[in-house]
KOLSE-427718 format. One line per field, with one value per residue (C-alpha): residue number from 0; residue in three letters; chain; z, x, y. Coordinates in steps of 0.5 Angstrom, whole numbers, padded with zeros to 4 digits, always signed. Layout:
<nodes>
i: (NUM  ...)
aa: (ALA  ...)
ch: (A  ...)
pz: (Z  ...)
px: (X  ...)
py: (Y  ...)
</nodes>
This chain:
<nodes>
i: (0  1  2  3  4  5  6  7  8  9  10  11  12  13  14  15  16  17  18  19  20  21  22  23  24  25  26  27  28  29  30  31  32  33  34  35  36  37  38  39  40  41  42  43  44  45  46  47  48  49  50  51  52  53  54  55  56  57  58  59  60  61  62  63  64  65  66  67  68  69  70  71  72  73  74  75  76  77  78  79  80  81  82  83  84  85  86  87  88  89  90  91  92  93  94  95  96  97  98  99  100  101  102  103  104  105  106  107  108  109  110  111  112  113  114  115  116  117  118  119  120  121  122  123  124  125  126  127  128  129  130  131  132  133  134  135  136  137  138  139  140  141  142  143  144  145  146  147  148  149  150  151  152  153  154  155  156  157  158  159  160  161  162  163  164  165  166  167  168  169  170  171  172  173  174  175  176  177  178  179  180  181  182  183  184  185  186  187  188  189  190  191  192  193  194  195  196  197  198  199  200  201  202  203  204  205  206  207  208  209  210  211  212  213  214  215  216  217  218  219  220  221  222  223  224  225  226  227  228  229  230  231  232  233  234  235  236  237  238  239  240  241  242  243  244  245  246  247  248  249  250  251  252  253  254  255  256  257  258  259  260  261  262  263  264  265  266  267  268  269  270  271  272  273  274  275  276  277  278  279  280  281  282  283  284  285  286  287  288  289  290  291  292  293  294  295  296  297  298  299  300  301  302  303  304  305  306  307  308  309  310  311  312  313  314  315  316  317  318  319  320  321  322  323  324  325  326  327  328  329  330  331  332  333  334  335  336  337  338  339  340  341  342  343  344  345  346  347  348  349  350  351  352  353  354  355  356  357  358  359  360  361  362  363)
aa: (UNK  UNK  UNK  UNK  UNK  UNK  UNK  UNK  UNK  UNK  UNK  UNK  UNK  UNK  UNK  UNK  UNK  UNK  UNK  UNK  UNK  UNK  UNK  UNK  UNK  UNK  UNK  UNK  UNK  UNK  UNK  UNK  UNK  UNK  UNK  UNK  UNK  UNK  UNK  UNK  UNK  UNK  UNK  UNK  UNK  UNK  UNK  UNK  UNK  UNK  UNK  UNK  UNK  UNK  UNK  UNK  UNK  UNK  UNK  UNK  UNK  UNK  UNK  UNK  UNK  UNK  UNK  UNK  UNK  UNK  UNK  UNK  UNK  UNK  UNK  UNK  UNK  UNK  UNK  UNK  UNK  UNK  UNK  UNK  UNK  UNK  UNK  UNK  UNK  UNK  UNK  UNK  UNK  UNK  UNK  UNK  UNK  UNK  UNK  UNK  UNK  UNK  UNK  UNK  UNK  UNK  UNK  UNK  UNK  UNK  UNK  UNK  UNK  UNK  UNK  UNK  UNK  UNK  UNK  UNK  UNK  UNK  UNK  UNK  UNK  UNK  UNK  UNK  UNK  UNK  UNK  UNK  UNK  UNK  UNK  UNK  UNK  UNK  UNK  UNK  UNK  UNK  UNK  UNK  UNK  UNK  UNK  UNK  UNK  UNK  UNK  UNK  UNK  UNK  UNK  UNK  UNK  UNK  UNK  UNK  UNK  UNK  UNK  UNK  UNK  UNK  UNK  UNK  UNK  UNK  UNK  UNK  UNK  UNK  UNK  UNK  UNK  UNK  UNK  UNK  UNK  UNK  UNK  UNK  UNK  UNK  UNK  UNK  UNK  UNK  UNK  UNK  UNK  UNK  UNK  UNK  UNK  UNK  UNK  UNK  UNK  UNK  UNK  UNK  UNK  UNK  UNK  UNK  UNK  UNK  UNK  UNK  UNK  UNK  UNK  UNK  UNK  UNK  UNK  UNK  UNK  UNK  UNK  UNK  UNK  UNK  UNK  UNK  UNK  UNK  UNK  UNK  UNK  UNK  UNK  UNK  UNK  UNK  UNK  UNK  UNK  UNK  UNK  UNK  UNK  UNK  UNK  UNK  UNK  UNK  UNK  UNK  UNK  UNK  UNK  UNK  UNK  UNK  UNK  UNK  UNK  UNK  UNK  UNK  UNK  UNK  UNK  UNK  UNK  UNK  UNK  UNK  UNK  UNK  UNK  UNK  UNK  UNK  UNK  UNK  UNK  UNK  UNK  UNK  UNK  UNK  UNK  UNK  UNK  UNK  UNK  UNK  UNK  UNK  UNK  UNK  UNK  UNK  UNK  UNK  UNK  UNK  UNK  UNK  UNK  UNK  UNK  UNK  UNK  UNK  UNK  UNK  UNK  UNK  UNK  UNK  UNK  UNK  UNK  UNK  UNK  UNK  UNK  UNK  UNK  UNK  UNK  UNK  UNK  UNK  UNK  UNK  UNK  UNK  UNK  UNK  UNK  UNK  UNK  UNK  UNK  UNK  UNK  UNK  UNK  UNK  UNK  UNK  UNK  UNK  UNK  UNK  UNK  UNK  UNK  UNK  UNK  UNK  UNK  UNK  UNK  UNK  UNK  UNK)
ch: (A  A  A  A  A  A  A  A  A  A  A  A  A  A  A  A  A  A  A  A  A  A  A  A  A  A  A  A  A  A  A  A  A  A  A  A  A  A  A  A  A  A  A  A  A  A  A  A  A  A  A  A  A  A  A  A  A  A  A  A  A  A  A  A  A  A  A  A  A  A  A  A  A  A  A  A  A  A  A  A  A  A  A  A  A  A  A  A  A  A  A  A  A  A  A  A  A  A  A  A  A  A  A  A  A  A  A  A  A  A  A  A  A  A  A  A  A  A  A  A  A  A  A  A  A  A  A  A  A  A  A  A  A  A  A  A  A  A  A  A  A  A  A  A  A  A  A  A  A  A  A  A  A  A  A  A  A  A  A  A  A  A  A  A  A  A  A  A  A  A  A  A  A  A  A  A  A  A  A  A  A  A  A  A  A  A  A  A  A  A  A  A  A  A  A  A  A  A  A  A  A  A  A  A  A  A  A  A  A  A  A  A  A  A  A  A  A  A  A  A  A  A  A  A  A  A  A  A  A  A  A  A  A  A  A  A  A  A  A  A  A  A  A  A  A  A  A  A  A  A  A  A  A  A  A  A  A  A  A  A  A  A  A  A  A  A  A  A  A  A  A  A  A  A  A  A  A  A  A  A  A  A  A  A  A  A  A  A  A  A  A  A  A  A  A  A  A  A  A  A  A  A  A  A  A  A  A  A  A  A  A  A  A  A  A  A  A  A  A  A  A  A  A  A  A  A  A  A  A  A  A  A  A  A  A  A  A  A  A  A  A  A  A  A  A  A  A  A  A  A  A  A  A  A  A  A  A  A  A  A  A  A  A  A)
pz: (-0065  -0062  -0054  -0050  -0045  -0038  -0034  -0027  -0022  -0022  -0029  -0030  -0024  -0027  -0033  -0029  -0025  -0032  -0032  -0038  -0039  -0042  -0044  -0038  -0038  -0041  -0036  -0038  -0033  -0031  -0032  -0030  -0028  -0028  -0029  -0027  -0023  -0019  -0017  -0014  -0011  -0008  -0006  -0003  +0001  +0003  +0001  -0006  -0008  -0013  -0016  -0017  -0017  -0023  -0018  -0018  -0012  -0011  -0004  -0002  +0004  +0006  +0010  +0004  +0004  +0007  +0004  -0003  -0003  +0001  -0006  -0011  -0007  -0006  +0000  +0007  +0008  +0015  +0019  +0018  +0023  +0022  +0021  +0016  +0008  +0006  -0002  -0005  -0013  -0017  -0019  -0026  -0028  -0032  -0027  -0028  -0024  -0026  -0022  -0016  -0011  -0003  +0000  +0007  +0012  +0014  +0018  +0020  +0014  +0010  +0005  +0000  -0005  -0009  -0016  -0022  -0027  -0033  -0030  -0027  -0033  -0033  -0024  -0024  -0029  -0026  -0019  -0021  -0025  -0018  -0014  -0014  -0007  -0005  -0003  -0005  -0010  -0011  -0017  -0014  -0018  -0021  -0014  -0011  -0011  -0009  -0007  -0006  +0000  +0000  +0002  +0009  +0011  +0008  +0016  +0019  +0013  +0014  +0020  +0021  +0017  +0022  +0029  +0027  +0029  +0024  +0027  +0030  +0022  +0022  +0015  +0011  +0016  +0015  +0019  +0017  +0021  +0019  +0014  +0012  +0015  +0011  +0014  +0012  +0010  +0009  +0011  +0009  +0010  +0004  +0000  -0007  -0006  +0000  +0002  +0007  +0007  +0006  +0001  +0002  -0001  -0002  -0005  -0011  -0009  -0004  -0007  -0010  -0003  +0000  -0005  -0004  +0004  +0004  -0001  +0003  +0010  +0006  +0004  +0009  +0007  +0000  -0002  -0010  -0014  -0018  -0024  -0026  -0029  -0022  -0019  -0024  -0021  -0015  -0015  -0018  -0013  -0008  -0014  -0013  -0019  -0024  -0027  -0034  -0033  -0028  -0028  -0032  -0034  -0035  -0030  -0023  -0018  -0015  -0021  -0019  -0013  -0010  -0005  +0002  -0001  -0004  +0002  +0001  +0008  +0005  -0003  -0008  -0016  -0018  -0011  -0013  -0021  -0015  -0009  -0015  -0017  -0011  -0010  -0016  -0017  -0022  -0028  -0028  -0023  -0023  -0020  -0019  -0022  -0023  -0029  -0027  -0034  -0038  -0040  -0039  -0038  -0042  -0042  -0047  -0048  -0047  -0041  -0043  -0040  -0040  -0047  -0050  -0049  -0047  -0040  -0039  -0041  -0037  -0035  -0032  -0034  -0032  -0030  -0022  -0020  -0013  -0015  -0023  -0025  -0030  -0026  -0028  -0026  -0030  -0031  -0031  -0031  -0025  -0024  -0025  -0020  -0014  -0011  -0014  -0020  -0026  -0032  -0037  -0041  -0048  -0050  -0057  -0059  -0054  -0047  -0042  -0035  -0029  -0023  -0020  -0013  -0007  -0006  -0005  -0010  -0007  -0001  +0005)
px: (+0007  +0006  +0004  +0010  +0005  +0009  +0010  +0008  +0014  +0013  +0010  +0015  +0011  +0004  +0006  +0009  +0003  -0001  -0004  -0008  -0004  -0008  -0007  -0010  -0009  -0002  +0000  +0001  -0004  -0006  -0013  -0015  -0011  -0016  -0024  -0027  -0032  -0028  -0023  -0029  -0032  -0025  -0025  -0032  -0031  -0024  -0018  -0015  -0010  -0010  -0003  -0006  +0001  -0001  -0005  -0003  +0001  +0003  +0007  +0004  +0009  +0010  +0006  +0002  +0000  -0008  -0009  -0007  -0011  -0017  -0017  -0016  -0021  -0028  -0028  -0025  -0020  -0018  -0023  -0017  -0012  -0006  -0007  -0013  -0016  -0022  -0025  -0025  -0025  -0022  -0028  -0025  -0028  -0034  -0038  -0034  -0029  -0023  -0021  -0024  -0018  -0016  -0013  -0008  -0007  +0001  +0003  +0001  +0004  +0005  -0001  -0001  -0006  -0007  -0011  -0013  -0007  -0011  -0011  -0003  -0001  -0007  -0008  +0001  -0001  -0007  -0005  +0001  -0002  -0006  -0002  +0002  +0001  +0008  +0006  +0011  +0009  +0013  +0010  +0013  +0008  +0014  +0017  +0011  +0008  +0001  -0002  -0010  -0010  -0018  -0023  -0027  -0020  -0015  -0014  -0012  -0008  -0002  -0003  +0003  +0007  +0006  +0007  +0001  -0005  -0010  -0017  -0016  -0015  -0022  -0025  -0021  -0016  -0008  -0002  +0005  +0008  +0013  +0010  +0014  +0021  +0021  +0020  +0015  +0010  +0002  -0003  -0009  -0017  -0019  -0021  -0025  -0029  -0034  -0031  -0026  -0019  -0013  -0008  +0000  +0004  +0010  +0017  +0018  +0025  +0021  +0015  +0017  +0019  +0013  +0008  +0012  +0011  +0003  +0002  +0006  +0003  -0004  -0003  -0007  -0013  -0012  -0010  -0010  -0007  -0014  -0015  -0018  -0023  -0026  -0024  -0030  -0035  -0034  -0034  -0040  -0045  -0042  -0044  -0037  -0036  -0031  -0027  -0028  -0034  -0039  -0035  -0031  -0030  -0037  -0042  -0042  -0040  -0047  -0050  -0046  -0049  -0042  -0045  -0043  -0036  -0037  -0036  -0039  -0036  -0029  -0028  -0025  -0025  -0031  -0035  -0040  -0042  -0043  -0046  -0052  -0053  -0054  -0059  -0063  -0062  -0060  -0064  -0061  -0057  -0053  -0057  -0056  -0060  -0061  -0064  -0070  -0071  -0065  -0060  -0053  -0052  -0047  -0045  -0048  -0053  -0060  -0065  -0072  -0079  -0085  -0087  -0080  -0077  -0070  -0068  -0062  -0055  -0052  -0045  -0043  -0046  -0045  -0047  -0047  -0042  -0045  -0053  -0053  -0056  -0056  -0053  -0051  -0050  -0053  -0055  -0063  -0068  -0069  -0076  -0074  -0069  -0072  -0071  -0076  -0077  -0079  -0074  -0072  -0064  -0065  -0061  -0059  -0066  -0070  -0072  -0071  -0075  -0071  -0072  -0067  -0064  -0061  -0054  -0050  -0054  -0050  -0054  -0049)
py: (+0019  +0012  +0013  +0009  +0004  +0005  -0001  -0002  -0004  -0012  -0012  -0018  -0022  -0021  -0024  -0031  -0031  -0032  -0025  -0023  -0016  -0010  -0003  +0002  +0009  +0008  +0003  -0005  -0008  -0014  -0015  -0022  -0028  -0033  -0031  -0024  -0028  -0033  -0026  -0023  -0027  -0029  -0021  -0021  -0027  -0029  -0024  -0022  -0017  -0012  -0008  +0000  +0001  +0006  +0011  +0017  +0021  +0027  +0031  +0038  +0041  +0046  +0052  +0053  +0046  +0047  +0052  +0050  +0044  +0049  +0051  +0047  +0041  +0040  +0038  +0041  +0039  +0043  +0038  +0032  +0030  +0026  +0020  +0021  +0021  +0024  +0023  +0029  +0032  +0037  +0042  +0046  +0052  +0050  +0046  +0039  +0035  +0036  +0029  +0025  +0023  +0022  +0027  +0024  +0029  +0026  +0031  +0037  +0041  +0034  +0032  +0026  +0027  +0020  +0021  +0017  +0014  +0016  +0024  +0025  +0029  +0033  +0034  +0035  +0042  +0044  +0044  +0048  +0053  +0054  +0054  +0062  +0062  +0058  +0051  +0046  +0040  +0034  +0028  +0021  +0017  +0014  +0012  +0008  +0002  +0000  -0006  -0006  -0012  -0014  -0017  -0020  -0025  -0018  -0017  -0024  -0025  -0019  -0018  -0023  -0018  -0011  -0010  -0004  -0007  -0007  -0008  +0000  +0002  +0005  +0006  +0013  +0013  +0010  +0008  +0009  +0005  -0003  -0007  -0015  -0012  -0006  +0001  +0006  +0003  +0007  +0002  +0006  +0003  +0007  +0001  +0002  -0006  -0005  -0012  -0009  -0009  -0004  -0001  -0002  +0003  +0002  +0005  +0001  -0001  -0006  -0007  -0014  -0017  -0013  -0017  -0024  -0023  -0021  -0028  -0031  -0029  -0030  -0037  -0040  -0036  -0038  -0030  -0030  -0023  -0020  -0016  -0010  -0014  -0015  -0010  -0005  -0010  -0010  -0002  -0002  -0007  -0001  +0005  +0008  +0013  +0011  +0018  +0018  +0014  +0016  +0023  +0027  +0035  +0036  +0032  +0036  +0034  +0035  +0032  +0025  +0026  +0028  +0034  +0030  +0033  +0039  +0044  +0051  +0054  +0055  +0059  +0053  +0054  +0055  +0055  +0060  +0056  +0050  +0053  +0057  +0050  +0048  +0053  +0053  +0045  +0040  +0037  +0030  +0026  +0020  +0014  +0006  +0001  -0006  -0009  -0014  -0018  -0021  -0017  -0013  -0005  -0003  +0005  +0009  +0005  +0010  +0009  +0011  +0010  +0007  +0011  +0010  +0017  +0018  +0020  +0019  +0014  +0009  +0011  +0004  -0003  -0010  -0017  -0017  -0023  -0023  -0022  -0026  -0020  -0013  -0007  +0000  +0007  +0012  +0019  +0020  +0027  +0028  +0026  +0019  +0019  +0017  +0010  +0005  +0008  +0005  +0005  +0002  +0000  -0001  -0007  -0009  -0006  -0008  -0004  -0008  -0006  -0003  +0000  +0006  +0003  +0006  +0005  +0001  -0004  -0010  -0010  -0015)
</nodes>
């Protein structure tokens, strides 16, 4: 059976605009528009817009609605007010994560969870088959379109667009507010770059006159439309985990140095596997590194030590656009995961010296 590849909302647009159009996650993307490096560095200086409009959103209502998240999360999610996202992951029942996602609190029994477009199948059935205590669930992946705004000049270039003055958005928190003539807008601070900026969810009956209005708004500041090819190395200068990646069923989420949102006042799934190996400690760690010869990380590839001993595998690679050098996430011992540490990637044959650094790896 052939895997029908979904189309995103403005797919039609992309293709004007010139986009290398690929497959990811099921959904036909747009990939690059000119080069992965002139887009990021068109993000990490000036502002760029991404279409994620493949992201996953789910509604949970209702008066059960905290205490399902309570259970199906990692994090706690009693401490948010309305008007705030906080990152969390679903742990599944062998010591893994389900999926990394961001809960919005929306109102006081209305929360939105947004998880990865590769994993709505899998997180829809696995927070219903949780969920026998009552709280209303609704997918409305399907009707949403999200617009990743991104970047030092995102606020002066759509400010125009929204009486919602966005300097006081802080970061992971949202307003729902009036956004280019259309009402109902979640203008959230939850970006995924380092580079600032805000994501615009839209319904998908508005999403093209939202994203002529943001281009259009955004001329001035010569605003460009950005691929998935840079948003990966721009998340990853910042070390931000990639599911599928850097996580996955089977890394922990204290392994993937996730324990800032793995919260153990409250029971979730599996809390008691997480809180032992708390206890008793982990043996490997997701770590950041840069490389200091010559060479580009590449997942999979082994990371050894000075006696060429494998002691652990990179997750994520790539050329850094903003340093001109090698960088990667990756799994070590946890003798070699101490900032400083001397490691090295092998490279087409060839060990190649590296050190594990403190994240971010992109230092502003």
């Amino acid at each position: 059976m052939i895997e029908q590849i979904k189309k995103i909302q403005l797919n039609d647009k992309h293709v004007a605009l010139g986009a290398k159009m690929a497959p990811f996650a099921g959904f036909n993307m747009p990939v690059r528009y000119s080069s992965d490096i002139e887009e990021h560095q068109t993000v990490r200086e000036g502002v760029g817009v991404f279409d994620v409009s493949h992201m996953g959103e789910f509604m949970v209502t209702g008066p059960k609605a905290l205490e399902l998240i309570q259970k199906v999360t990692s994090n706690d999610a009693s401490n948010l007010v309305v008007g705030q996202a906080q990152y969390s992951c679903f742990p599944n029942e062998t010591g893994g994560i389900v999926d990394d996602l961001i809960v919005y609190r929306m109102g006081d029994e209305e929360y939105m969870l947004v998880v990865n477009a590769s994993n709505i199948e899998k997180d829809w059935n696995w927070i219903n088959k949780h969920n026998d205590i009552g709280a209303k669930l609704e997918n409305i992946s399907d009707s949403i379109s999200l617009f990743a705004v991104q970047g030092p000049l995102a606020a002066k270039a759509i400010q125009s667009l929204t009486p919602t003055n966005l300097s006081e958005i802080k970061f992971y928190h949202f307003s729902i507010g009036k956004f280019a003539g259309v009402e109902n807008v979640i203008i959230s601070g939850t970006g995924y770059t380092g580079a600032g900026g805000f994501e615009i969810y839209v319904r998908n009956e508005d999403a093209e006159k939202v994203w002529d209005a943001i281009f259009e708004a955004g001329k001035q500041f010569n605003i460009k439309p950005i691929g998935l090819g840079a948003r990966d190395t721009l998340r990853l200068e910042m070390g931000y985990c990639l599911y599928g990646n850097d996580i996955n069923e089977e890394t922990s989420p204290l392994e993937a140095g996730l324990g800032w949102i793995t919260k153990f006042n409250k029971d979730f799934i599996n809390s008691k596997f997480l809180k032992r190996q708390k206890e008793e400690g982990i043996n490997k760690k997701l770590v950041g590194f840069l490389l200091e010869e010559k060479g580009i990380p590449r997942a999979h590839y082994p990371i050894v030590n000075q006696n060429g001993q494998i002691i652990g595998e990179v997750t994520s690679g790539t050329m850094s656009p903003s340093m001109g050098i090698g960088i990667g996430l990756g799994y070590v011992n946890l003798d070699y995961s101490k900032p400083g540490t001397e490691i090295f990637i092998t490279v087409r044959n060839k060990n190649l010296k590296g050190r594990v650094e403190k994240l971010p790896l992109f230092k502003k």
